[in-house]
N, C-alpha and C positions, 0 to 999 in steps of 0.2 A: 595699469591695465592687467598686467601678470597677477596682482594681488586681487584684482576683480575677478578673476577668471577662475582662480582659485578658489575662493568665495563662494561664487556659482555654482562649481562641481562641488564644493563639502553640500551647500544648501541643496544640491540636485539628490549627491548620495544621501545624506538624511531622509531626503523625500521616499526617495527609494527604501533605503532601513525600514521608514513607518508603515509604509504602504507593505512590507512585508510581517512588518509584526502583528501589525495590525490584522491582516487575513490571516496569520498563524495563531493569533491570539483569539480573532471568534473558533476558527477549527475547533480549537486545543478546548477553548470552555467547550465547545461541544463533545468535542473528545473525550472531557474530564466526566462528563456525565453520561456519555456512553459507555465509557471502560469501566463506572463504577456500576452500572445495569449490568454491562456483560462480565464483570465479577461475580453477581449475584448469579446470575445464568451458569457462569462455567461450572462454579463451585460447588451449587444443586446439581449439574447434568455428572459433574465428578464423580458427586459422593451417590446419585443415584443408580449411573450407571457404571463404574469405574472405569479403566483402558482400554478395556474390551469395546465398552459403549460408544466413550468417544473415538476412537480407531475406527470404528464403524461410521461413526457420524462424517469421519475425514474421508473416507473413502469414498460415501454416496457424496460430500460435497466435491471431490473431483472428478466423479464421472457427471454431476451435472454440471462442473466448471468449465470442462471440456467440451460438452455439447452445446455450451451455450456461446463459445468460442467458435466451433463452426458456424454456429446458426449466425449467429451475430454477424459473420461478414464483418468484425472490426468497422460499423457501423457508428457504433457510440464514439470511437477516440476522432475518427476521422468526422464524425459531425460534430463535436466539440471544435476541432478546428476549422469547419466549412462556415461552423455559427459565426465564431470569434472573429472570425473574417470578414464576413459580411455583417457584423455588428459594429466594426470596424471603419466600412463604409457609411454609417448610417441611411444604408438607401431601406427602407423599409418593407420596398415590395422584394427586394431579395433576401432580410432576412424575414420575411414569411414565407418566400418560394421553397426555402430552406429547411425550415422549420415543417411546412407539411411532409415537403420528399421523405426527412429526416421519420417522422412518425409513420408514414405509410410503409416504409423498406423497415423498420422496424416491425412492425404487426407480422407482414410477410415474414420475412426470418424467422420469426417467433412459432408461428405454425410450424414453417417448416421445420424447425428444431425439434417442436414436439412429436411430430411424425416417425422423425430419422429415429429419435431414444427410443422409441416406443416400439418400433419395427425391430433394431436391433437390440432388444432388454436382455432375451436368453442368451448370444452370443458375449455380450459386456458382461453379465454374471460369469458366464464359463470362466471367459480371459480372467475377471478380476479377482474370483474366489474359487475357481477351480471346478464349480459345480453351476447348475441353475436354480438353486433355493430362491436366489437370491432377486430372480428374474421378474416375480410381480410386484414387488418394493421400487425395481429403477421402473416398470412401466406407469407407476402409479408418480412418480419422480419425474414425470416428462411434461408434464404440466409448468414444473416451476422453469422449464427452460422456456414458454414464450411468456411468462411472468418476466422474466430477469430481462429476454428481449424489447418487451415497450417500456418496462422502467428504466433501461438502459437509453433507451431515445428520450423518454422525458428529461433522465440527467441531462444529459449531453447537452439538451436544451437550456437545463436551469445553471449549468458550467459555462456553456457557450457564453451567454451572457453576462457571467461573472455577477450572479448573485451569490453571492459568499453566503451571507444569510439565510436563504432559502437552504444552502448545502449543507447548513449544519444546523436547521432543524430538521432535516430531513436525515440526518444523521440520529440524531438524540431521538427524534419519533421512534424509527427502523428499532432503536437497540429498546427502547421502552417497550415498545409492541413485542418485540421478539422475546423479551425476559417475560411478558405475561402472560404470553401464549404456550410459551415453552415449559416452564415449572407444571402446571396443573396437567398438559399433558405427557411427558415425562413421570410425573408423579405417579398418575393412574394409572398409565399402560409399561412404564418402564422401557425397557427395550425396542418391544413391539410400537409404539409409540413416535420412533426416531421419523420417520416415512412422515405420518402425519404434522408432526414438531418443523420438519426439514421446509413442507408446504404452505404451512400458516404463514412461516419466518418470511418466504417466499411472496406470499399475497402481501404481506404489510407493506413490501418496497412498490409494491405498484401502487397502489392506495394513496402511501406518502408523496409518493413523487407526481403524480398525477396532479393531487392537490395543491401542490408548490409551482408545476410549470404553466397552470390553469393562468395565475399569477400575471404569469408575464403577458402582459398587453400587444398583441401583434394587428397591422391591418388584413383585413378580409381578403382572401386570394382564391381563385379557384381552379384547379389542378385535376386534369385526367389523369387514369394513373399510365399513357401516354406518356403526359406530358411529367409525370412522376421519374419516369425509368429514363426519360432522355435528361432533366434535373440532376438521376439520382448518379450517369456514368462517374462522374468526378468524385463523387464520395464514396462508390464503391470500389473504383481503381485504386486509391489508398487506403481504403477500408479493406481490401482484400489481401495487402500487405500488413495491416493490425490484424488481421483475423490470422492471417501465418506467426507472426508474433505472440500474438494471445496462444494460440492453437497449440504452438510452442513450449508456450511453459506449463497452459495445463495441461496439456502431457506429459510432460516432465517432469509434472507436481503427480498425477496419477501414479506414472511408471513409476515413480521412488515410492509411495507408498505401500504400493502393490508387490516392488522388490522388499522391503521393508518388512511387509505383512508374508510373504513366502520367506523369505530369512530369516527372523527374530519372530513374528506371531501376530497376532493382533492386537495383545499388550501395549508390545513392543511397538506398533505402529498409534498407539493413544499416546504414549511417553513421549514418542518423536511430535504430535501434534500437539501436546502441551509445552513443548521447548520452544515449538514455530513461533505459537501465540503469546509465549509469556515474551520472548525476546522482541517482538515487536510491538509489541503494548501499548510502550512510553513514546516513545518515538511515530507512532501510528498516527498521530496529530500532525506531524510535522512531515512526512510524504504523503497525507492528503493534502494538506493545505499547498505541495508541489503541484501535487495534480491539478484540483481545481482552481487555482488561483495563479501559480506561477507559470503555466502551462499556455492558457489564454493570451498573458502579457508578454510571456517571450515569443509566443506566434506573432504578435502587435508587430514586434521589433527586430523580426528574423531574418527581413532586409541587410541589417546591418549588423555585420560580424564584433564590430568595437562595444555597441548595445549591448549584445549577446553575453559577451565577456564581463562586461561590468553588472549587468544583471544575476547571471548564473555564479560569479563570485560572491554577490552582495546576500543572494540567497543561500547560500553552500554554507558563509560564514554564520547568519544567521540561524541557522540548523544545526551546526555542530556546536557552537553556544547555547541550545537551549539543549540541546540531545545530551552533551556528555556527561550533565550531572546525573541525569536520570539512568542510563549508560554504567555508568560505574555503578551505580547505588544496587540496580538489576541484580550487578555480576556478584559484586560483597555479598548481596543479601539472598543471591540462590537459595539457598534450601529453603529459607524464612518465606519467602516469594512462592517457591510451588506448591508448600505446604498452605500457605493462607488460599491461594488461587483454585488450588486441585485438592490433594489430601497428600497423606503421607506415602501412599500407595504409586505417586508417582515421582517421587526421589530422584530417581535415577534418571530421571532429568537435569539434573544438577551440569553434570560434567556437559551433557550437549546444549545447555541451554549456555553455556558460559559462551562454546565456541561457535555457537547461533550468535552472540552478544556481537562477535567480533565483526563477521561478517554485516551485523546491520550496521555498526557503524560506519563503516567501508563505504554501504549502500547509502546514508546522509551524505557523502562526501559525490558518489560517481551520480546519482540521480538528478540530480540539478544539469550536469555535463552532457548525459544523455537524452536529454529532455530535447537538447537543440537540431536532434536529428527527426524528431518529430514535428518540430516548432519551423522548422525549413522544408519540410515535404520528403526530404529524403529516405525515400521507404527504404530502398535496396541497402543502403548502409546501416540503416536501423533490422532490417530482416540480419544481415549477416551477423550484426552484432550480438544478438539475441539468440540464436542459432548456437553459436560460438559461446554463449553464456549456457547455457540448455544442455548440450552435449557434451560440455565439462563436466556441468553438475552431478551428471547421471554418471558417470566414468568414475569420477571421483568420489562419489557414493559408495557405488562398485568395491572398491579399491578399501575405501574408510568403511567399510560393512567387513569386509571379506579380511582385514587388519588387524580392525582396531573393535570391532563391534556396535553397538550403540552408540557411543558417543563418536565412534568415523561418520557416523551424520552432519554430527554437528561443524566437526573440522574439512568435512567434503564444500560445505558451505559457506565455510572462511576461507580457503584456497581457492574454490571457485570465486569469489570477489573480488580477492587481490588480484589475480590474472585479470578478470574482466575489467579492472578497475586502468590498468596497467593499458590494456587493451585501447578504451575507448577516451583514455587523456590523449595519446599517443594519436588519433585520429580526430578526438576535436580541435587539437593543436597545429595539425599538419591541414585538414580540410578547411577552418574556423579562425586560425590564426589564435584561438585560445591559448592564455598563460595563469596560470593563479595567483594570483593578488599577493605582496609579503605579510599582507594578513593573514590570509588562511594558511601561506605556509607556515609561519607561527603557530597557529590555531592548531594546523594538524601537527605539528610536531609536539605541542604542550601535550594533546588530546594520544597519540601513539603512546607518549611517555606513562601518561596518567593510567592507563587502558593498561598496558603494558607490566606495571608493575603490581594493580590489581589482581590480574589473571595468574598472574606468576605466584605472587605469594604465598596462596591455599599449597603449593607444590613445596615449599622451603623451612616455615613456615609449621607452628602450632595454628589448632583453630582462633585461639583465643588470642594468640599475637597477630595473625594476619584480620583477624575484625577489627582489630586497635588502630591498627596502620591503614587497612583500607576505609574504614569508614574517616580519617583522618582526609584522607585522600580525595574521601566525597566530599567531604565540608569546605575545603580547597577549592577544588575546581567548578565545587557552585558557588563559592565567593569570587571567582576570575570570573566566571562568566556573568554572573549581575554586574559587579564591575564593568566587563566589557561591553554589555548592551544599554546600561545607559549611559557609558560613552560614547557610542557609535549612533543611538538612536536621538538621545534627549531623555529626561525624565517623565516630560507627558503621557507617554507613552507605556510607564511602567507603573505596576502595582504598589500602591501605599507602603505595603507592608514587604516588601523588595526596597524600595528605597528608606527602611527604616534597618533594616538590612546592614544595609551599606553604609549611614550612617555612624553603626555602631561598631562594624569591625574595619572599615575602610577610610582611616586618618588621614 
């Protein structure tokens, strides 16, 4: 009986494994073909606009990231999970009751976002650059905030329901349309250009996503919008705790760029947004397919804290096994990496982009854990949490700006993790009854070791001896991890040419 039971659970966790790799694995192909679009994209807007251009281009995307967090009412994360819910039940006329409230409180928001940017454009210019040049580019900017609001409800729609598929052609669309919209206009107007570049990128997400959640087949329901606003309390009372959260970081994502751009330049704030994007690049596959996919099924099973546990491990593991080859190879090959991505012009990325590395990895590890505070309803702990994540980062910016200089960015955002990280074990353990698996504590302690003596080495250390040893280091730990995933998963599951791989170095 003990040996059946044991059986069961390997055959249960496999199931699990695939079912994760498997939505990590469409993401990730879609992934692979949006990152190879938004390489061609960065590397044109690079070399046409250099740090300056993109410094600018970061800054108007956080004052419209921000606006679209108010507006939004944290709509989208809390209808992803009012969907899942009631997709869950399969009673159909609730999730269509669902599905409209979800698009009509959507539109609303979206207006109203466009209003609020558009009334306050000259004061948002003063704050953000000191002057009001800058004041008819955000009013013309206010547009993409009720763009971002219904494609935000279509997602949510096409998540809710756990079309993986749909999510990542909607992904590959997004970055296709945005690369060929973006080049020709960049091209021709250069600078002047960003505004319009910013709008187009804008209209593509509503278009795609529209298209995708048309898709989903719902029965006919019909809805005052009465009967909308009395629908809509439950998903805005948790929606108004995501929108504190979201509201949160793009602020925080603002306010650092804007300290950034008032300390060091505007340069200075391109090099910082080429460190963001290059360090989450590779890994970027692998916290969407969190979101959309494991997000859903831990709400399924949020009931139950033991689920919870065995789920959020099974995912954790699977992410720092796909993460930490790509992870190390990042950090080795800095300067090769900003130089192919950006140009030479933004180098001095190197050093923040290493201590950006750290930090995302931390983030593959706490995100899965974090996820359960969402996945249970628990706003108030998920607001403090975030809060407390947010107020660090800014402090310790501060601190790593006012230090260290430029690369105190990058280490303000590795310390900020570790605490947070520190933070929210300590409470999904204590609220959750969560422990991590002796796999992952394995996993993370191979994955600390390997990270660890990469970073270190450039410091000790010829160039030419520390590329010998690190790159030795990547070929390692992306042999341990094919190794370990198709032991954990099966072979079905894994690429041909991965298990020839393994064949050949693993006897």
């Amino acid at each position: 009986m003990i040996d059946s039971q044991k059986l069961e659970k390997s055959d249960s966790d496999k199931k699990t494994y695939r079912q994760i790799l498997r939505s990590t694995s469409i993401m990730g192909g879609s992934s692979v073909i949006s990152i190879l679009l938004r390489i061609i994209r960065t590397k044109v807007l690079a070399v046409l606009l250099g740090p300056s251009g993109v410094g600018l281009i970061s800054i108007y995307e956080s004052i419209t990231s921000l606006a679209s967090s108010i507006a939004g009412m944290g709509v989208g994360t809390s209808g992803i999970r009012q969907i899942a819910e009631a997709f869950g039940t399969g009673n159909q006329e609730k999730i269509s009751r669902t599905i409209i409230c979800l698009r009509r409180i959507a539109l609303f928001s979206g207006v109203a976002g466009l209003c609020l940017l558009f009334l306050l454009r000259g004061a948002i210019s003063q704050i953000t650059f000191g002057n009001s040049s800058h004041a008819h580019d955000i009013a013309l900017l206010s547009v993409t905030i009720l763009f971002a609001a219904v494609s935000g409800g279509q997602v949510a729609l096409v998540q809710g329901m756990r079309r993986i598929k749909y999510l990542a052609m909607l992904s590959i669309l997004g970055a296709l349309l945005g690369t060929l919209l973006s080049i020709p206009i960049i091209y021709i107007f250069g600078e002047k250009g960003i505004v319009l570049f910013l709008i187009a990128v804008s209209s593509t997400s509503i278009l795609t996503s529209w298209w995708y959640s048309r898709k989903i087949k719902t029965i006919r329901v019909t809805l005052s919008w009465r009967d909308v606003f009395i629908e809509a309390k439950p998903l805005l009372r948790l929606g108004l705790v995501f929108m504190s959260t979201a509201l949160m970081s793009a602020g925080a994502m603002y306010v650092l760029r804007v300290f950034v751009i008032r300390s060091l330049g505007l340069d200075a704030a391109g090099i910082y947004q080429a460190a963001i994007t290059l360090s989450a690049i590779y890994v970027g596959f692998i916290l969407e397919a969190m979101g959309k996919d494991f997000y859903p099924r831990l709400t399924a099973v949020a009931q139950y804290n033991d689920k919870c546990t065995s789920l959020i491990n099974h995912q954790m593991e699977i992410g720092l096994l796909i993460a930490i080859p790509g992870i190390v190879a990042t950090m080795t090959f800095a300067p090769i990496v900003i130089d192919i991505f950006y140009s030479a012009k933004f180098l001095l990325a190197v050093d923040v982009l290493r201590w950006q590395i750290l930090g995302i990895l931390l983030r593959i590890i706490i995100w899965p854990m974090g996820f359960i505070f969402i996945a249970k309803g628990n706003g108030k702990l998920f607001f403090w949490t975030e809060l407390f994540a947010n107020c660090m980062h800014l402090g310790l910016l501060w601190l790593g700006i006012k230090y260290f200089g430029l690369p105190g960015t990058g280490m303000a955002f590795f310390v900020m993790y570790l605490l947070y990280g520190f933070l929210i074990y300590s409470l999904v353990r204590t609220y959750y009854n969560f422990t991590l698996s002796p796999k992952n504590i394995r996993i993370i302690a191979i994955t600390a070791l390997a990270t660890g003596i990469v970073f270190l080495t450039p410091y000790f250390v010829s160039k030419k001896i520390y590329f010998v040893i690190n790159a030795g280091i990547t070929i390692t730990v992306a042999w341990y991890s094919i190794k370990t995933l198709i032991e954990i998963a099966g072979v079905e599951l894994v690429p041909g040419f991965l298990l020839k791989i393994k064949s050949r170095f693993c006897m």
